[in-house]
N, C-alpha and C positions, 0 to 999 in steps of 0.2 A: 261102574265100568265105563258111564258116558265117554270120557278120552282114549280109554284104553284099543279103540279099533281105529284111530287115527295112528295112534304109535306103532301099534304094530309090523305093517307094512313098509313105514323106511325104515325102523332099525333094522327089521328083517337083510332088508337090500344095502346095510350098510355093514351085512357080518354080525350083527346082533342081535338073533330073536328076543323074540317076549314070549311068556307063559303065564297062566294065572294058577293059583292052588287058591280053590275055595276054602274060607276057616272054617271051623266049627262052629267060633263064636258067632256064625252068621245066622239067619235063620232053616232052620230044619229040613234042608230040600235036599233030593238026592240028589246024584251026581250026572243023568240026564239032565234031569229039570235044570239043572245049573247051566250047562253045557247049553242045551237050546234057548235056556234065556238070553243066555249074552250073544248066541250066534243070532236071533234074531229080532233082540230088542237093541241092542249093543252095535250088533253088525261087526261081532270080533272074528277074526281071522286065525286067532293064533291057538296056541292049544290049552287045553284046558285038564290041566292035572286032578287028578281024585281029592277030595276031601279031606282036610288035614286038619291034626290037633296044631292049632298056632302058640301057642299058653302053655305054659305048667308043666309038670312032673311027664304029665304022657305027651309031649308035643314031640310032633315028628325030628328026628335029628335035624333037619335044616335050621329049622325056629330054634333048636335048643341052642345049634352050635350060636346063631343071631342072638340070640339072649345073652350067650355069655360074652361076644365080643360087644353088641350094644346093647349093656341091660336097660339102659334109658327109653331106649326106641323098639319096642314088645308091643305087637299090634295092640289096639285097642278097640278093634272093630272092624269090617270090613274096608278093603281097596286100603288097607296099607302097604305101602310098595318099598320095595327094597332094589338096590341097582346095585347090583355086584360086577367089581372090574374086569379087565383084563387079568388081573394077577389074580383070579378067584378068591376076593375080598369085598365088604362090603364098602362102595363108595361112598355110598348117600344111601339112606331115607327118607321117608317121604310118608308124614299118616293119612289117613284117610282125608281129612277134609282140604286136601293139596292133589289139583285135576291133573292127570296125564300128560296135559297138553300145557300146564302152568310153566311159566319161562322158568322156573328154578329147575325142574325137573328136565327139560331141552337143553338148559346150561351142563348142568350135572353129568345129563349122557354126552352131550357135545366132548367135554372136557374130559369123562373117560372114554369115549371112542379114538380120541385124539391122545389117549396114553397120558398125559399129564396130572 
């Protein structure tokens, strides 16, 4: 989550929250423990969703519906990020070893913040 408490706060203030959903495929912490990690190893702001199947047959409707529009891009691990537009579609992805704060990912929301 290293970048994820920097982004938080201006998409926030630009009309855009952020949220995280911890995978399953992560390792085996409950949903406090998750929750105070990132609030104070991370220093995240934003909210933090319950525990989700990301993968497979039992994954939460969000992932399934993501899987079948990008079956390419199906996390593969934790801090894989998804930016869903304005038009509640997915813009970009983004896997895990691509930081918060990386210029592809400021381009990407710059560009759907800005509708284009």
């Amino acid at each position: 989550m290293g970048g994820c408490s920097n982004c938080g706060p201006s998409l926030a203030a630009a009309g855009s929250p952020s949220s995280a959903s911890p995978p399953t495929i992560s390792a085996a912490r409950n949903p406090a423990e998750i929750a105070e990690t990132a609030q104070h190893e991370y220093a995240v702001t934003f909210p933090i969703a319950a525990k989700a199947v990301v993968v497979g047959p039992g994954a939460h409707p969000f992932y399934m519906w993501a899987a079948e529009v990008r079956p390419k891009d199906v996390p593969k691990w934790n801090f894989h990020k998804y930016l869903i537009g304005r038009d509640g579609y997915i813009a970009e992805v983004f896997p895990s070893a691509v930081e918060p704060t990386d210029t592809r990912v400021k381009t990407a929301i710059a560009k759907a913040m800005a509708g284009t």
